[in-house]
C-alpha positions in Angstrom: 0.0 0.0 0.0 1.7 3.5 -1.0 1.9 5.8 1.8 -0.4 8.7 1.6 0.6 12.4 1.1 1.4 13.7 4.5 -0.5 17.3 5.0 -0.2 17.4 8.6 3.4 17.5 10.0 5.9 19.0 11.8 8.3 20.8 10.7 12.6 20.2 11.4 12.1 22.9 14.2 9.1 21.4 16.1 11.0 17.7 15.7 14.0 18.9 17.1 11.9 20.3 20.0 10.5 17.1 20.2 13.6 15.2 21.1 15.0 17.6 23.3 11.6 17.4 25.6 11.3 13.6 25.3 12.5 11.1 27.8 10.0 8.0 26.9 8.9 6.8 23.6 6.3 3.9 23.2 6.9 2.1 20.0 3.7 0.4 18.7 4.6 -2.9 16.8 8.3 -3.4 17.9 9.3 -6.3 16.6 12.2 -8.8 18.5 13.5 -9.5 15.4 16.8 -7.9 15.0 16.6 -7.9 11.0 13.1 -5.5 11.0 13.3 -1.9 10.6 11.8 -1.2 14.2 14.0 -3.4 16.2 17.1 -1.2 14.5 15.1 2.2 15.1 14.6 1.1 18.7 18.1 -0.3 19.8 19.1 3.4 18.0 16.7 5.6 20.3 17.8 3.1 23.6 21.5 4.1 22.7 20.8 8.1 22.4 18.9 7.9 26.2 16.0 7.7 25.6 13.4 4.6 26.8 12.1 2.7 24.8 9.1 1.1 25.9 7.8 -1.8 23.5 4.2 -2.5 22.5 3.9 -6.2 21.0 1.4 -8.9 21.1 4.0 -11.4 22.2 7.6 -11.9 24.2 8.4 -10.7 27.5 11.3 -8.6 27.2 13.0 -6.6 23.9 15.9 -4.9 24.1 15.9 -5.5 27.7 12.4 -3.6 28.1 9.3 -5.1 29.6 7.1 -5.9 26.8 3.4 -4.7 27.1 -0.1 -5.5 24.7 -1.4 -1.9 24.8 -0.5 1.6 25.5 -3.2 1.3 28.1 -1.3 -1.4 30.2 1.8 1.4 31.0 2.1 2.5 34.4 4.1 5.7 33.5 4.5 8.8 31.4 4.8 8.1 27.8 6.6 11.5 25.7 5.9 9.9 22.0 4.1 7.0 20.6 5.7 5.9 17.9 4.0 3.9 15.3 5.3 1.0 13.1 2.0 -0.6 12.1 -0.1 -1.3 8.4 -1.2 2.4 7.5 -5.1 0.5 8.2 -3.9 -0.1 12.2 -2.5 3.7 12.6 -6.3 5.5 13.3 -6.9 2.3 15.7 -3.7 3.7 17.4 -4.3 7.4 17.6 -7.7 6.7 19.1 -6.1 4.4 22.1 -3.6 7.1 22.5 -6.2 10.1 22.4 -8.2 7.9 24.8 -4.9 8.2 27.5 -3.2 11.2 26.4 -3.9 12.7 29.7 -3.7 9.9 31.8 0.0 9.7 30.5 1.1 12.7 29.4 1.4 11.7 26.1 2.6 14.6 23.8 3.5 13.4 20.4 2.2 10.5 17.9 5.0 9.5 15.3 4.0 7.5 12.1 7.0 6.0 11.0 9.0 6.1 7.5 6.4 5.2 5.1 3.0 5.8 6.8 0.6 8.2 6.8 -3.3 8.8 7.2 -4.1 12.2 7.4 -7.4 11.9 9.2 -5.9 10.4 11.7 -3.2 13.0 11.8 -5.8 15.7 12.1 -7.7 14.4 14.6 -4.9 13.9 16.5 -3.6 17.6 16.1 -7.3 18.5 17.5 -6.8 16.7 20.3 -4.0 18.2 21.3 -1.1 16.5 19.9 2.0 16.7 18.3 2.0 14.6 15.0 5.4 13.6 12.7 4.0 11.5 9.7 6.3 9.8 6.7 9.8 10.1 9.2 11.9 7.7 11.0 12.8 8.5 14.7 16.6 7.2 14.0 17.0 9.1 11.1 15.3 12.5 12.0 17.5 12.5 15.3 21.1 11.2 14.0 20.2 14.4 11.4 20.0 16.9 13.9 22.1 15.6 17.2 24.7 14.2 15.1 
């Protein structure tokens, strides 16, 4: 499926901003294989500082993180969610993360290199969110704090 046009985003200013106010980041669909794109991205973020907390429907531990099913299910401040799921799962996602934004601080959703849905993206802006569509998290950061 060929990623939409992404007409709500943030610009290199606001992602740099981003970073420097983000301790957490929840990555939705991180995968234990070490050959997939979000197992790289994540062992990346883990080795600039930052946690990485790991959303997956199986396993116990990845990259040395507790492992939980839903954003729902962590029991602390989450700065970004960021998503590496089907373009179909990502309004699925920013619902569950609108629904607990508050509950756990959550200020940013990121859809990862090569997804996009800008309904999604607008609702989440209107709920008060941060929103980075059609980037990766290692390459947008090693370009800036590099």
């Amino acid at each position: 499926m060929e990623c939409e046009f992404p007409t709500v985003n943030s610009n290199k200013d606001e992602i740099k901003a981003i970073f420097e106010n983000t301790k957490t980041i929840a990555i939705v669909g991180l995968s234990p294989d070490k050959e997939k794109a979000s197992y790289r991205v994540a062992e990346y973020l883990q080795n600039a500082g930052f946690k990485i907390v790991p959303i997956y429907p199986k396993e116990d531990l990845i990259l040395g993180e507790k492992v939980y099913r839903s954003l729902a299910e962590i029991p602390f401040d989450i700065d970004i969610v960021d998503i590496f799921r089907k373009p179909d799962a990502i309004a699925k996602v920013v619902d569950e993360v609108i629904a607990i934004k508050n509950e756990k601080n959550i200020k940013t959703v990121w859809f990862q290199l090569g997804l996009a849905n800008n309904e999604a993206a607008q609702k989440a802006l209107e709920n008060g969110l941060k929103v980075v569509q059609n980037k990766c998290t290692k390459i947008e950061h090693r370009a800036i704090f590099s």
